[in-house]
C-alpha positions as CSV (number, residue, x, y, z in Angstrom):
1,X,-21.4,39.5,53.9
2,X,-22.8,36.8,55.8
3,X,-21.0,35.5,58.8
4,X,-21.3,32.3,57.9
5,X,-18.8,32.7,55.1
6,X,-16.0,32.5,57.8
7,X,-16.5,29.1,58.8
8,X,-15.2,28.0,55.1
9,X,-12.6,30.9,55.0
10,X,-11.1,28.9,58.7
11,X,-11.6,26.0,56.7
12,X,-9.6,26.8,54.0
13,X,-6.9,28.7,56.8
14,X,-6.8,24.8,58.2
15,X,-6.3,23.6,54.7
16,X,-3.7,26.1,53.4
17,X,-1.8,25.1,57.0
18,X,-1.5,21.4,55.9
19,X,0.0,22.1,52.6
20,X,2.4,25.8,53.6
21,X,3.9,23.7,56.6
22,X,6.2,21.3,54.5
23,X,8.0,24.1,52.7
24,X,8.6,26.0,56.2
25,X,9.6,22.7,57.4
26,X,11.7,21.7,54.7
27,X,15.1,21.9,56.5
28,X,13.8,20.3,59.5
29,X,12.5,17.2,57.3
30,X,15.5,16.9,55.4
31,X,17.7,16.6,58.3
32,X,15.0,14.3,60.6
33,X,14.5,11.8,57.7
34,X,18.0,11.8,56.6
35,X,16.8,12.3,52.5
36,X,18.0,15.7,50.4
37,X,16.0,18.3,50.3
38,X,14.9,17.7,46.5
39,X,13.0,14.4,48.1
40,X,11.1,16.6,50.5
41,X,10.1,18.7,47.7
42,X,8.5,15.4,46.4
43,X,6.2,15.7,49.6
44,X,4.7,19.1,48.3
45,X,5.0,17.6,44.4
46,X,3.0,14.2,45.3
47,X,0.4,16.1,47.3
48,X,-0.3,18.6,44.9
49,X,0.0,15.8,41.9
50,X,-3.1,14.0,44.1
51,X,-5.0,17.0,44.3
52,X,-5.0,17.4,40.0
53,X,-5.5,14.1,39.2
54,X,-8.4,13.3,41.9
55,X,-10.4,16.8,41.7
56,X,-12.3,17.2,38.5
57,X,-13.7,13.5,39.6
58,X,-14.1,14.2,43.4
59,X,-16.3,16.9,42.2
60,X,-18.5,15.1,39.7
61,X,-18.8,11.9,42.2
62,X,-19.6,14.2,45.3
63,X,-21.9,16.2,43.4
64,X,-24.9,14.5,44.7
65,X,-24.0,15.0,48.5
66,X,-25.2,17.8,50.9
67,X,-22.7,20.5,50.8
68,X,-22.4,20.4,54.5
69,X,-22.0,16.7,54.9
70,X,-18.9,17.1,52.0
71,X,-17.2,19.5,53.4
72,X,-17.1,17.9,57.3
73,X,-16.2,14.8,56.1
74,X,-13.6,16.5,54.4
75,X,-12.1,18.2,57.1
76,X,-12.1,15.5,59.2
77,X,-9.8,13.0,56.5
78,X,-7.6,15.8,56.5
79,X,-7.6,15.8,60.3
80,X,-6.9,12.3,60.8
81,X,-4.7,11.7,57.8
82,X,-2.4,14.4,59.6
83,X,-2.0,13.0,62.3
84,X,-1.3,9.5,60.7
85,X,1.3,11.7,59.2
86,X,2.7,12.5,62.9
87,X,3.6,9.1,63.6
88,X,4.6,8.1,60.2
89,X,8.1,5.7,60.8
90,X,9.5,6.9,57.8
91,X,10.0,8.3,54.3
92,X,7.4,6.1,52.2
93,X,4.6,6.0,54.9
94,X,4.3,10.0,55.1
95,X,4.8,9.9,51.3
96,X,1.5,7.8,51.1
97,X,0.0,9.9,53.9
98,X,0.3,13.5,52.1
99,X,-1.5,11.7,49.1
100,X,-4.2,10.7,51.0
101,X,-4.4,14.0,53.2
102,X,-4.8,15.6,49.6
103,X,-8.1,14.3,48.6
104,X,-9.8,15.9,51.3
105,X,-7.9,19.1,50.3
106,X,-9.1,18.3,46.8
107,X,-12.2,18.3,48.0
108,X,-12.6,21.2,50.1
109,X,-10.6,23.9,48.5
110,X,-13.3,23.6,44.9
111,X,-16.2,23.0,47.3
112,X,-16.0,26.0,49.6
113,X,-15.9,28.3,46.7
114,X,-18.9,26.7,44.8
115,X,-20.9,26.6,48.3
116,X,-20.2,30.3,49.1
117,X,-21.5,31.3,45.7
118,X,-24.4,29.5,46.5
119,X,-25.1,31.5,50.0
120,X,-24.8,35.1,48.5
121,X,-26.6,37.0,45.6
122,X,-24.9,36.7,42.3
123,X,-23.7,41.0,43.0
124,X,-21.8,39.7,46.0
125,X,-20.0,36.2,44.6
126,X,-16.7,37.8,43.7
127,X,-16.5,39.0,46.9
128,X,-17.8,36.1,49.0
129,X,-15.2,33.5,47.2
130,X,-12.7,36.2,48.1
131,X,-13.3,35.9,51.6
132,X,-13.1,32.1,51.3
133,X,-9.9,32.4,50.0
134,X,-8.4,35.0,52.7
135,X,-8.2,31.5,54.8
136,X,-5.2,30.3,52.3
137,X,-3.8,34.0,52.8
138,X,-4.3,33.8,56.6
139,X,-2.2,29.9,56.3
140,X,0.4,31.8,54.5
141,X,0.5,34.3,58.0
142,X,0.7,31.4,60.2
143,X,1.6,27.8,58.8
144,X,4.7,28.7,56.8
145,X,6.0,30.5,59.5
146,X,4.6,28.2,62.3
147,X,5.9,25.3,60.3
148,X,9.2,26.9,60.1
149,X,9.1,27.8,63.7
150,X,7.6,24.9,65.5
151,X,9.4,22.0,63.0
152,X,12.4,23.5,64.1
153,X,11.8,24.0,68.1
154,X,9.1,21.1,68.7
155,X,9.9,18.5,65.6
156,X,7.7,18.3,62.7
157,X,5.9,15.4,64.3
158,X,4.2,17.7,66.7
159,X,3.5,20.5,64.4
160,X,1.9,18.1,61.8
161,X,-0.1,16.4,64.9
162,X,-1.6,20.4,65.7
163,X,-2.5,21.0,62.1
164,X,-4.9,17.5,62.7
165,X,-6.2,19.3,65.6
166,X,-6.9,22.4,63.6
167,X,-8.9,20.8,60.9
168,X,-10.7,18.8,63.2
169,X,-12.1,21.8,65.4
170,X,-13.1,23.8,62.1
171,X,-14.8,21.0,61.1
172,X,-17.5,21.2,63.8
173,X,-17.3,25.1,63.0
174,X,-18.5,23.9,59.3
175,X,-21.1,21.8,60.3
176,X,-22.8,24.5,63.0
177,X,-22.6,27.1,60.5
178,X,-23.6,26.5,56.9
179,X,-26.8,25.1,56.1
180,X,-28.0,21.8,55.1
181,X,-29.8,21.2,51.9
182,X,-27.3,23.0,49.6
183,X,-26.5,21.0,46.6
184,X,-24.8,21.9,42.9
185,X,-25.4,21.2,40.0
186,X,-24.7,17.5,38.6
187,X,-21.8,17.8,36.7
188,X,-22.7,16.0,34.1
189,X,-21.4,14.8,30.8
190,X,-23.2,18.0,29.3
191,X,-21.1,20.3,31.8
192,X,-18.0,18.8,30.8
193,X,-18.2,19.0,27.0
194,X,-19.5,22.7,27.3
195,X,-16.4,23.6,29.2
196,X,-13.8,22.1,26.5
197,X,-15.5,23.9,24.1
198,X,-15.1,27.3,25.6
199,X,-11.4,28.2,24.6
200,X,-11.3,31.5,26.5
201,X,-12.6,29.5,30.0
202,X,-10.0,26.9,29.6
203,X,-7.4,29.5,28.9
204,X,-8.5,31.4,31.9
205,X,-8.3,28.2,33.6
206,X,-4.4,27.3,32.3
207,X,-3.5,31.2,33.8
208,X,-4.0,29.3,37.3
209,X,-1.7,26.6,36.4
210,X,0.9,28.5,34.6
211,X,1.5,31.0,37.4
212,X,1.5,28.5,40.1
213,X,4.2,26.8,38.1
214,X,6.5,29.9,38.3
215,X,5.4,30.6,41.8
216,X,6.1,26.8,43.0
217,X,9.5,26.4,41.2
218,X,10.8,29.0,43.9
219,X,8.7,29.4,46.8
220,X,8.7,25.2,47.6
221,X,12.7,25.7,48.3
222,X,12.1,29.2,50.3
223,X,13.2,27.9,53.3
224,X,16.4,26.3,51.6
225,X,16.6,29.8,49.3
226,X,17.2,31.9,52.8
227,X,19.7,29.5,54.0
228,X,21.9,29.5,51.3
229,X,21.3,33.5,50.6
230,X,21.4,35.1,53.8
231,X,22.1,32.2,56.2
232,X,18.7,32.9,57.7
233,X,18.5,30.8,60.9
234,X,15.0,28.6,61.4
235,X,13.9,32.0,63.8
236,X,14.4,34.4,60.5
237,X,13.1,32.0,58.6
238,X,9.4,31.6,60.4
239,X,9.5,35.8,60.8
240,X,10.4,36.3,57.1
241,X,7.3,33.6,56.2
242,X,5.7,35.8,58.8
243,X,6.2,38.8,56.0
244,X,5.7,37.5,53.3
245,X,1.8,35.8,54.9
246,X,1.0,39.4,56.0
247,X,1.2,41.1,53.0
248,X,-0.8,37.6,51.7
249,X,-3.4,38.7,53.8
250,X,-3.6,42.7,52.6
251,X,-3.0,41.8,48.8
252,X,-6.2,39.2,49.1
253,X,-8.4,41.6,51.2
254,X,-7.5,44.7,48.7
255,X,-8.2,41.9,45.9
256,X,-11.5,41.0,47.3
257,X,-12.6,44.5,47.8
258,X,-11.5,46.1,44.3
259,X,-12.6,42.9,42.8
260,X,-16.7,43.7,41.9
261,X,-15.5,47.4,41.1
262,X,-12.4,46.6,38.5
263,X,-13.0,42.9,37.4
264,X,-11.4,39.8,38.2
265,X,-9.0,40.2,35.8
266,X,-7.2,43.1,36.4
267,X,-6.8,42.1,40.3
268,X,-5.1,39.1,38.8
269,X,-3.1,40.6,36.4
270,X,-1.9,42.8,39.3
271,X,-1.1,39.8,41.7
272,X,0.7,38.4,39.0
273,X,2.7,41.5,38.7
274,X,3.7,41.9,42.0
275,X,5.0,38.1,42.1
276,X,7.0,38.8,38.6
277,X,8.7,41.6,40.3
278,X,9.7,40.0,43.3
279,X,11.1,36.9,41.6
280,X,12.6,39.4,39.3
281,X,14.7,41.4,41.9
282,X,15.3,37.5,44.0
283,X,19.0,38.0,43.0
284,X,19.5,40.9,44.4
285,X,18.8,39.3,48.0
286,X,21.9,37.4,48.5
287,X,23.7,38.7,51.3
288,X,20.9,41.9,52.4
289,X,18.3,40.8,54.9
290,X,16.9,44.4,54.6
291,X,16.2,43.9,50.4
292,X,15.4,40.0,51.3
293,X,12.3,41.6,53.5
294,X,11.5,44.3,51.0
295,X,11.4,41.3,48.3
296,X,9.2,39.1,50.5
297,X,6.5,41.9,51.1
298,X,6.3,42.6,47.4
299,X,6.1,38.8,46.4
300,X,3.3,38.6,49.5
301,X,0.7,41.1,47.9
302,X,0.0,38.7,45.0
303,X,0.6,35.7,45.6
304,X,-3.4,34.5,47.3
305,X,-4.8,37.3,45.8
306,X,-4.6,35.8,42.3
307,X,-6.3,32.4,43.3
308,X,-9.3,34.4,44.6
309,X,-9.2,36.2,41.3
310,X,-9.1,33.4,39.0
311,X,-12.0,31.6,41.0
312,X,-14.4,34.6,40.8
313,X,-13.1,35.4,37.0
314,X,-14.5,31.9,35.9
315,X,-17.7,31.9,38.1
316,X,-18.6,35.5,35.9
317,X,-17.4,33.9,32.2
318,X,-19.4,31.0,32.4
319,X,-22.2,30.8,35.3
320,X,-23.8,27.7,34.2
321,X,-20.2,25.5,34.0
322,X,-19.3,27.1,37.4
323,X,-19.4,23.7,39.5
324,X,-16.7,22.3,36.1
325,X,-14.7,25.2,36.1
326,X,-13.8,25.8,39.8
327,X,-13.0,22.2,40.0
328,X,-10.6,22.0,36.8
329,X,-9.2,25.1,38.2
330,X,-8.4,24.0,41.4
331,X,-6.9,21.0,39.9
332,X,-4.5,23.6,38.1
333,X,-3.6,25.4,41.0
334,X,-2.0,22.2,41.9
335,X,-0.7,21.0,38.7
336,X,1.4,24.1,39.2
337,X,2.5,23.3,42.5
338,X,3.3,19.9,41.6
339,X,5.1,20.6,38.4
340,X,7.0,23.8,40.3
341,X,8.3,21.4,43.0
342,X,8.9,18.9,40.8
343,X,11.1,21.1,38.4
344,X,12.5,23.1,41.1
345,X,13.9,19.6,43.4
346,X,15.9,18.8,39.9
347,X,17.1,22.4,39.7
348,X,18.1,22.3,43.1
349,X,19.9,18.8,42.7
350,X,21.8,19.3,39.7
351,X,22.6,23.5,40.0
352,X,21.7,24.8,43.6
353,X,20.1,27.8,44.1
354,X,21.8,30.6,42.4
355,X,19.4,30.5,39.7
356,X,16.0,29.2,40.6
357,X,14.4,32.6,40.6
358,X,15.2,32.5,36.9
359,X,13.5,29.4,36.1
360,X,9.9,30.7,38.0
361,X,10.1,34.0,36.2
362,X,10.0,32.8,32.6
363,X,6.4,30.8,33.7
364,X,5.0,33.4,35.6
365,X,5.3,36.3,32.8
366,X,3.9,33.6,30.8
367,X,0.9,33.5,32.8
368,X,0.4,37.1,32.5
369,X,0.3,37.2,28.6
370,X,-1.7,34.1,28.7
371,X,-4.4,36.0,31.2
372,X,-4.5,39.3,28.8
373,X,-5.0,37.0,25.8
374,X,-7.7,35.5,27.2
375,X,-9.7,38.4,28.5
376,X,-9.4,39.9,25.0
377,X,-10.4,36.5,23.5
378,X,-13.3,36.3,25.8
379,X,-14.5,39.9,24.9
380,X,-14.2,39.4,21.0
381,X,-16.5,35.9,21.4
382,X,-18.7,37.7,23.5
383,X,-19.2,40.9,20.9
384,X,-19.5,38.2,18.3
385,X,-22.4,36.7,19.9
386,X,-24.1,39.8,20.8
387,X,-23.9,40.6,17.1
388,X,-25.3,37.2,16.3
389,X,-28.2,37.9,18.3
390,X,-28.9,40.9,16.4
């Protein structure tokens, strides 16, 4: 695998930091802004609201620029619009500065995946994109936790401030590592109508949003979830985060390793599992630190390993609509979030948090059956057209 590759995977680590730090920080936020937690939520729904809507036309209007160029200037709006966010004097202004922080998320998070497919032989893709994606799993190690740490023991001013700095130094990392003169295909009016027709992509495509929906509904009120359930102080908090990022880390390098050998689907099917379970047994939590750990590790092992899953799963479907799909599915990555955060802030407000695990179970099975019918839909259209050919 090139080394090269690991200049967008510390991309993508300063990109999943900027997002995983609210949730970690969502006690600290609450308290410093004087607003209920459910409006903090809104931070995570609003950003990841920006990300959907702007994507699929970020990608189409960028698709003329050098890969290299994109993805620094990227990194560096994210840079600067978190530290805007450092000084923001109140509610509204950091509202407004988490949308605009998300368009160079929107940006970079499709991008890196369509330029490392580009740098490696079409054998190799699945894993490359995989390794582009370990950076979200290596965010989950550090920014939840640091974000639950640091926003409780520095301020969230500071912590938002580092993130800037982050993004900023991987930037240069970016531009001294990949090459100029990569470019993607237009994605033209052609690209677009191709992808609506295929029903199996776009189902493959609403697996990503489906499960993040379950997996948002919970995880963007963790912080708030261990308070309540085990009356976690900020310390357990960061170290539980800590858990649940490590096993991130392990599910997405097994994921990335099995993924050429077993398919794309299976791994995601898997990660999927693993997060069913753990949101499953949740309940059983309240009161035990030792099952709250044993919960987090299980939840942990699939929760980035899908996203590399689904992004290498709709590269091999459809080739040629690559550049469309990635983008449309990493505007459903954060439909999900934003439609999770969104549900679970009214769950939280009007019921507390006895039964939020319920409400992100009944999605994420969802997303399961959805992923199995679609793999079986995509085989049957693909024996039909071999048949045709005949």
């Amino acid at each position: 695998m090139q080394p090269r590759l690991w200049s967008l995977t510390l991309g993508n680590f300063a990109i999943g930091t900027g997002v995983m730090i609210v949730p970690g920080m969502l006690n600290e936020l609450s308290a410093d802004l004087a607003i209920a937690p459910a409006r903090v939520g809104m931070l995570i729904s609003a950003f990841a609201m920006t990300i959907c809507i702007t994507g699929p036309f970020l990608a189409s209007w960028t698709s003329a620029i050098d890969r290299r160029k994109l993805l620094v200037a990227s990194l560096l709006l994210y840079a600067v619009m978190h530290l805007v966010a450092a000084f923001a004097p109140g509610y509204g202004t950091l509202l407004v500065a988490r949308m605009v922080t998300a368009i160079g998320a929107a940006i970079f998070t499709a991008q890196a995946a369509a330029t490392a497919g580009l740098m490696v032989p079409p054998e190799t893709r699945g894993k490359a994109i995989g390794l582009v994606f370990l950076g979200w799993s290596i965010a989950a190690v550090v920014g939840t936790p640091m974000g639950a740490y640091l926003g409780a023991h520095i301020g969230w001013r500071p912590t938002m401030a580092l993130v800037g700095l982050l993004a900023a130094l991987f930037a240069a990392g970016v531009w001294k590592q990949i090459p100029s003169g990569l470019f993607i295909a237009p994605m033209d009016r052609a690209a677009w109508k191709a992808l609506f027709a295929n029903t199996p992509l776009l189902l493959a495509i609403s697996v990503t949003a489906i499960q993040a929906l379950g997996m948002f509904t919970v995880f963007s009120y963790m912080a708030l979830l261990l308070k309540d359930f085990i009356g976690a102080t900020p310390t357990v908090i960061s170290l539980l985060f800590l858990c649940f990022g490590a096993t991130g880390v392990t599910g997405n390098v097994i994921g990335a390793r099995v993924m050429d050998r077993v398919g794309p689907v299976r791994v995601g099917v898997a990660a999927m599992d693993c997060m069913l379970t753990a949101i499953v047994l949740w309940p059983l939590t309240r009161g035990s630190l030792p099952i709250t750990v044993v919960v987090i590790l299980i939840w942990g092992l699939g929760c980035f390993a899908v996203n590399g899953a689904q992004q290498a799963r709709l590269v091999s479907m459809a080739p040629q609509l690559a550049s469309a799909s990635v983008s449309m599915n990493s505007s459903a990555i954060y439909l999900g979030q934003a439609t999770g955060a969104f549900i679970g802030g009214l769950i939280v407000s009007t019921q507390g948090t006895a039964n939020l695990s319920f409400y992100g179970a009944l999605p994420m099975a969802a997303g399961i059956a959805v992923s199995l019918f679609a793999a079986n839909l995509s085989k049957r259209k693909h024996l039909a057209e071999v048949a045709c050919k005949c």
